[in-house]
C-alpha positions in Angstrom: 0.0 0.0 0.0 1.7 4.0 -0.8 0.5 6.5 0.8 0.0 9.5 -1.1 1.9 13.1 -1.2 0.6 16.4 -1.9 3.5 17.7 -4.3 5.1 16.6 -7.2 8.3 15.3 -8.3 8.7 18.4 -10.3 7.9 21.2 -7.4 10.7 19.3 -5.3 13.2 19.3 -8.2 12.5 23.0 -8.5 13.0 23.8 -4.7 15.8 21.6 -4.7 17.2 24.3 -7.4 17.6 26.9 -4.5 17.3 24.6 -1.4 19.6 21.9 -0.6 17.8 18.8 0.7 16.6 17.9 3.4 14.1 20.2 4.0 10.8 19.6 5.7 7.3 20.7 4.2 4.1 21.1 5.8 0.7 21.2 3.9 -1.4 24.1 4.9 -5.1 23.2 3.8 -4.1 19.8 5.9 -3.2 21.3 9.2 -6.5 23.2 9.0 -8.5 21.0 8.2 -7.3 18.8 10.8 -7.8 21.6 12.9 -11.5 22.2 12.1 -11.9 18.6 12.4 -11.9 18.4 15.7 -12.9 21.8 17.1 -16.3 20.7 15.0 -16.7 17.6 16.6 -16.9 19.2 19.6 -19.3 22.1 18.8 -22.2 20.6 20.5 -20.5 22.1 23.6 -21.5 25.6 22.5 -24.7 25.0 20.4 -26.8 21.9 21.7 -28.3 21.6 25.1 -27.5 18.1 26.8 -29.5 15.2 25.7 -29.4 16.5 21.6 -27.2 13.5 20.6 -27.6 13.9 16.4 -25.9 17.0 14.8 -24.6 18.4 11.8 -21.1 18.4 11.6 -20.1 20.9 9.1 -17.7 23.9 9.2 -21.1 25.8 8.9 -22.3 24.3 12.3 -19.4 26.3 14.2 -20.0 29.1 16.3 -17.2 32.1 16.6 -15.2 31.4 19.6 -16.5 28.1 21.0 -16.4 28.5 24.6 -17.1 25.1 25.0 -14.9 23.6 23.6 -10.9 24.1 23.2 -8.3 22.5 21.6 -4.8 24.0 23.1 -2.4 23.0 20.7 0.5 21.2 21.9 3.3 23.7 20.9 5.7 20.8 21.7 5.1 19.3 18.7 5.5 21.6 15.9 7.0 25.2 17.8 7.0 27.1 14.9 5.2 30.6 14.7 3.6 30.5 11.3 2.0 27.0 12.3 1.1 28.6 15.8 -0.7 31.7 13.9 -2.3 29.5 11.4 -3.8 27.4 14.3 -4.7 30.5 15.9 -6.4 31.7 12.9 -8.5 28.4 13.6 -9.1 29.3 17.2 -6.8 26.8 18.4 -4.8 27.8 21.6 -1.6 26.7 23.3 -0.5 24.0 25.4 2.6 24.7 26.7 5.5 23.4 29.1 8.4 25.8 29.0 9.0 29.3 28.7 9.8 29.2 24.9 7.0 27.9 23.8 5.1 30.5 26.4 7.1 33.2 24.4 6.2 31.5 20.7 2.3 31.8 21.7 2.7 35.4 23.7 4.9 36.6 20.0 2.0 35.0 17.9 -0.8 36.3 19.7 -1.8 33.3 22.0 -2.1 34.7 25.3 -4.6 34.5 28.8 -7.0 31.3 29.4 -6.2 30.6 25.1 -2.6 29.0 27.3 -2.8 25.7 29.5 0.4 25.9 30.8 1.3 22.2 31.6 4.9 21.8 32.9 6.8 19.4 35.3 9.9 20.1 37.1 9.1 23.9 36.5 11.4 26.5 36.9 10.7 29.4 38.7 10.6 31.7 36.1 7.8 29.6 33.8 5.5 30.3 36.5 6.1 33.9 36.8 5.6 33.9 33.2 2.9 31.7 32.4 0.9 33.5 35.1 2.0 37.3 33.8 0.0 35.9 30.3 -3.1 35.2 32.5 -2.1 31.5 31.0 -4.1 27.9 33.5 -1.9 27.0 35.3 -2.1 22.9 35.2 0.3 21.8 38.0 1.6 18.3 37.6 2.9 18.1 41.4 1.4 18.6 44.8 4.1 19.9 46.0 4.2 23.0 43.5 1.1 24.5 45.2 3.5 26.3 47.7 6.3 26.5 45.5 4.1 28.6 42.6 2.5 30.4 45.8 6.1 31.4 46.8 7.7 32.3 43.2 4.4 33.9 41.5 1.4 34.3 43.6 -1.5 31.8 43.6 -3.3 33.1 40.1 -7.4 32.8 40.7 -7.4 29.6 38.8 -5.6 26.6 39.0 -5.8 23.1 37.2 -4.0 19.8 38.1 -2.9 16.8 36.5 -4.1 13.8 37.2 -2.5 10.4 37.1 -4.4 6.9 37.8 -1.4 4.7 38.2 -2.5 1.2 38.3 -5.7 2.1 37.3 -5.2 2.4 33.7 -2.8 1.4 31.4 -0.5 3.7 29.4 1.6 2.8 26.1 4.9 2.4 24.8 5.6 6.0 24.5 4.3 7.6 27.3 4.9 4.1 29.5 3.0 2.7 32.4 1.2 5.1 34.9 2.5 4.4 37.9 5.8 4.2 36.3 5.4 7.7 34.8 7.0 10.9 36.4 3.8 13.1 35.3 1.0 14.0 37.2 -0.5 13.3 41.1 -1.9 10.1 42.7 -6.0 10.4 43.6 -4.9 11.3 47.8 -2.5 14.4 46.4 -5.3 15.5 43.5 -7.9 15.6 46.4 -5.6 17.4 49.2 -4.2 19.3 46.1 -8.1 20.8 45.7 -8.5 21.1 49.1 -5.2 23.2 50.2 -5.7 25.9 47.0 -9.8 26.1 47.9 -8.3 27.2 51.4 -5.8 29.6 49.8 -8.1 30.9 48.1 -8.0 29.5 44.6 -11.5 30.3 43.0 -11.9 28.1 40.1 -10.5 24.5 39.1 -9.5 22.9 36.2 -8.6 18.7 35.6 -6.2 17.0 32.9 -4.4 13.8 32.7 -2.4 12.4 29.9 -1.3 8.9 30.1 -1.7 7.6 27.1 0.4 9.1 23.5 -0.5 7.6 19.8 -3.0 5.8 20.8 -5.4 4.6 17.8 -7.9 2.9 20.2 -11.3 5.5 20.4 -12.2 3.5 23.8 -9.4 4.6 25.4 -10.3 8.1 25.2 -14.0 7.4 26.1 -13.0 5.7 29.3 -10.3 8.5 30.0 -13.5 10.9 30.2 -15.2 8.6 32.2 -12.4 8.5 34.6 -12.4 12.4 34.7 -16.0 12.9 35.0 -15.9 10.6 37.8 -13.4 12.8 39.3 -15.8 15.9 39.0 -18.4 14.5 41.0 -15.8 13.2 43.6 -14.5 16.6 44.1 -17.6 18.4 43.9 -19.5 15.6 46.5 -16.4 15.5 49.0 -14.7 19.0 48.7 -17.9 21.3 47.3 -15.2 22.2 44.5 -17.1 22.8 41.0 -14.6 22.3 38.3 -15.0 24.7 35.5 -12.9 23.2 32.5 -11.6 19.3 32.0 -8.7 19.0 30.1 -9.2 15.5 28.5 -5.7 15.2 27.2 -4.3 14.8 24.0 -2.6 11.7 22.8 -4.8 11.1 19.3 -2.8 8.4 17.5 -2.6 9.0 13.3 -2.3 6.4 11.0 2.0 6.0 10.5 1.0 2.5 8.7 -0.8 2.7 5.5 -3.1 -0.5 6.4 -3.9 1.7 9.6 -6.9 3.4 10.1 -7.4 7.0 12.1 -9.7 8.0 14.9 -13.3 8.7 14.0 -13.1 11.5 16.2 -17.1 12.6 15.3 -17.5 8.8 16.5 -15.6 9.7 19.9 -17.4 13.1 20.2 -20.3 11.2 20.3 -19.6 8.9 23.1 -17.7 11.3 25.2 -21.2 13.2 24.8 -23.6 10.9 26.0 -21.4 10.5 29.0 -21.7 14.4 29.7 -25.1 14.3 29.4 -25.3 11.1 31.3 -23.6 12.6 34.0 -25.4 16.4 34.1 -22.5 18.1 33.7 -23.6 21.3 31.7 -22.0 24.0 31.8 -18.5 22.1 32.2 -15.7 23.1 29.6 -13.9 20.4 27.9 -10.8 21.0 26.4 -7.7 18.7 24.7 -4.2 19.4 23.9 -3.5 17.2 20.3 -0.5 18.2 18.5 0.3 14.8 16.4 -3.7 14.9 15.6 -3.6 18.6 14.0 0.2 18.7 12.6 1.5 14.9 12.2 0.2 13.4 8.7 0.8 17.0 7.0 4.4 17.3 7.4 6.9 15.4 4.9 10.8 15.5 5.4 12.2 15.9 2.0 15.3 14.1 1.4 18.2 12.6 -1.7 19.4 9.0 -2.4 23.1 9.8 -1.6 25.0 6.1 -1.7 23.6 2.7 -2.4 26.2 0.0 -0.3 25.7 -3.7 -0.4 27.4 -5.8 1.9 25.3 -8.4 4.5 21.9 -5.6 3.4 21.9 -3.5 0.7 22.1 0.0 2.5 20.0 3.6 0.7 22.1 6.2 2.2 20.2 9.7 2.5 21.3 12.8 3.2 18.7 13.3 5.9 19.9 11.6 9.2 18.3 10.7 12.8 19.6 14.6 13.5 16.3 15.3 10.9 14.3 12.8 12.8 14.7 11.0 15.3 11.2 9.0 16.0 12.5 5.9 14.7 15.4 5.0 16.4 14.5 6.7 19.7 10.8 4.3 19.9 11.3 2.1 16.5 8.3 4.4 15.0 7.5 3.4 12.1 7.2 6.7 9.0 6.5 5.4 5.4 8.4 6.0 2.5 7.7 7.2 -0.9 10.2 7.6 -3.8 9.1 10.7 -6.0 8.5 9.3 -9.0 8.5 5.5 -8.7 5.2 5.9 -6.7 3.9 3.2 -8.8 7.2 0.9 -9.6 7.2 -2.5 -8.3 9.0 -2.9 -4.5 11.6 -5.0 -5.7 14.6 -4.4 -3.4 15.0 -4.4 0.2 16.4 -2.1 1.9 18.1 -0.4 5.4 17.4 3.1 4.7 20.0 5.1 7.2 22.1 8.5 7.6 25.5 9.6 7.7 25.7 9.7 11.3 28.2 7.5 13.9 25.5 5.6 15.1 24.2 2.2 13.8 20.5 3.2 14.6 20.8 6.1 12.4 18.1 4.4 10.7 14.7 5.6 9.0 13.7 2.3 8.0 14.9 -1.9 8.5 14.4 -4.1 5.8 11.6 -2.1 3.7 10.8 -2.9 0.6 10.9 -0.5 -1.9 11.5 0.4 -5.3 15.3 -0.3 -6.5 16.9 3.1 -5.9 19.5 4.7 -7.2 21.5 7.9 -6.0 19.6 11.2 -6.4 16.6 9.6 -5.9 14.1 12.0 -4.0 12.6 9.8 -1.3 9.5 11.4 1.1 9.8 10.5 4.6 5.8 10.3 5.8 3.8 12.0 9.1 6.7 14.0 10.7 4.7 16.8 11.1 4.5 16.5 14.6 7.8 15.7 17.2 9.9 15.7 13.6 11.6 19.0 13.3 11.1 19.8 17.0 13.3 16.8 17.8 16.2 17.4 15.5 19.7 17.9 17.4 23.3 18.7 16.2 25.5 15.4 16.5 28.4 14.6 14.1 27.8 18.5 14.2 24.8 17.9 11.2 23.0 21.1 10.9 19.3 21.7 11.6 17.2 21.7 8.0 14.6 24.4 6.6 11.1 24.4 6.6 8.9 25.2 4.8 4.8 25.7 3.9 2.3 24.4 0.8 -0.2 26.6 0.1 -3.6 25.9 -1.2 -2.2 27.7 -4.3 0.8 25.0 -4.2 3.5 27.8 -3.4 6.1 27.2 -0.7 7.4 30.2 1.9 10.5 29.0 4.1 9.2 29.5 7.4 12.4 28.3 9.3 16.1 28.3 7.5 18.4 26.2 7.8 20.8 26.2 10.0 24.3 27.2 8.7 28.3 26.6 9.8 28.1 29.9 10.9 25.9 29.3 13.4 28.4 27.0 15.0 30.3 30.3 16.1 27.7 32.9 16.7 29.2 34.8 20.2 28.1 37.0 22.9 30.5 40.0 21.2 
């Protein structure tokens, strides 16, 4: 099975003509439709009173603003400010764990309760800031309650993560629970409510995240489930109403061709007629997808640089794990298509690998593929999302460019590449 790309051959060869490869692209009318996907599949949060499970869900049914609904953006994924302003455009906002990415959503235009500000082992300084943008402030430790108090002030509102341990199970990338660093156990989430109601916190948020790539729409629905049980806890035992539930993000795409993505209108649905199961109008929902909105729209861009045989026959590019590091770091699969072979028989196996000193410098093991040959553009799929972001500077391999498709099928470098130069830029 291929998987299709949204440029030619020809448009690469012609920015190849200016732009050495690799490069990364990102398609435009993707991210925001991805976007728009899910912000409509939530609009029933704005527009439908509880019980009103059928709907329309077209870009027409969306009202301006959506205060029911909001999809913060995980900046992690994709920190770059014309993606930010783009998502903004789609009334996206920003979750955020550092005081960069605080800075790329204050510099875009991101700023007050549009900022979930979700950070562990936090510096002193990321509080003082996250609270100066009027950001919620999500704290992932009890013990941060005085330590926030201490280095910024208690802010009016505070939100806390959440994490089940034993209760549920995580995945591979984001691990077990109760073996995760993230988040509080249910005894420091209750005293946690109960200490900021009595230093006089005024409104609550909830989130957890335990789960990342996940493909599975139950796990999501039972994930709200657990939450909304939560609410009632906290309202029952501490007469704390929380005001927004941050559901997480974690929204596996489809890396495999044979795989299928999240029917999120189907998951919508569910996680609906548990609200309305539960009573919990006017409660805000909110999630923080970054791989969902960004991931299948980005493409690294890269050459056939040496074919070796010895025990495999090796494709050498002249992208490397410094480009992208997904699939030696968790054995991620990303597929591969060579421009203009798309439909050439897979005839030859291959290790496709970088230049670097390291044997798991390594895009793919043993894929099939067309028979290659040296210039040979090859399309490295769904790196839209923890691709770029990831990239590092071993062997002293310099960060690549990025750029954006238009609808219009232009491209405008919205990152450049990273140059010798850089290497010696000083404080003078």
């Amino acid at each position: 099975m291929q998987k299709s790309v949204p440029f030619t051959k020809a448009q690469m060869e012609e920015l190849n003509k200016k732009y050495p490869t690799p490069f990364y692209i990102y398609d435009e009318a993707g991210i925001r439709a991805s976007a728009r996907t899910l912000i409509d599949a939530f609009s029933w949060l704005n527009q439908f009173r509880p019980g009103e499970i059928d709907r329309p869900n077209t870009r027409e049914s969306r009202v301006a603003g959506n205060p029911g609904f909001k999809e913060y953006f995980a900046v992690k994924a994709t920190p770059n400010p014309r993606i930010l302003s783009m998502l903004k455009e789609e009334r996206c906002g920003s979750d955020c764990s550092s005081l960069p990415e605080l800075i790329l959503s204050e510099r875009v235009g991101i700023v007050g309760e549009d900022i979930m500000f979700t950070s562990n082992d936090t510096p002193a300084e990321e509080f003082v800031k996250a609270k100066a943008l009027g950001a919620i402030i999500n704290l992932d430790a009890f013990e941060h309650i005085e330590y926030l108090e201490k280095s910024a002030g208690l802010p009016e509102m505070l939100s806390f993560r959440y994490n089940p341990g034993s209760a549920r199970e995580g995945n591979v990338i984001i691990g077990k629970p109760e073996e995760a660093k993230f988040g509080m156990t249910h005894k420091q989430l209750m005293d946690a409510y109960r200490l900021a109601k009595r230093k006089g916190v005024k409104r609550f948020g909830l989130h957890t995240m335990i789960a990342s790539n996940e493909l599975h729409l139950k796990y999501f629905v039972e994930t709200a489930r657990m939450l909304f049980d939560l609410v009632r806890e906290i309202k029952s035992k501490l007469d704390i109403t929380i005001e927004i539930v941050n559901l997480g993000g974690g929204i596996g795409i489809p890396y495999r061709p044979e795989q299928e993505p999240i029917d999120v209108d189907a998951l919508s649905r569910e996680v609906r007629k548990l609200y309305d199961e539960y009573n919990l109008a006017p409660l805000r929902l909110a999630m923080e997808c970054g791989r969902f909105v960004t991931g299948p729209h980005g493409y690294l861009v890269s050459k056939v640089r040496h074919i070796k045989d010895t025990y495999r026959a090796y494709a050498g590019l002249d992208a490397t794990m410094a480009n992208l590091m997904r699939p030696a770091l968790y054995g991620a699969y990303h597929h591969i298509t060579v421009l203009g072979k798309e439909n050439a028989k897979q005839t030859k196996t291959y290790d496709v690998v970088g230049s670097l000193c390291e044997n798991n410098d390594k895009f793919a093991i043993m894929r099939d593929l067309p028979k290659l040959a040296p210039d040979d553009i090859v399309v490295i799929h769904d790196v839209g999302a923890h691709g770029h972001a990831m990239g590092f500077n071993y062997n002293g391999k310099l960060r690549s460019a990025e750029f954006l498709m238009h609808p219009d099928n232009s491209f405008t470098m919205i990152r450049r590449a990273e140059t010798m130069d850089d290497y010696f830029v000083t404080l003078a």
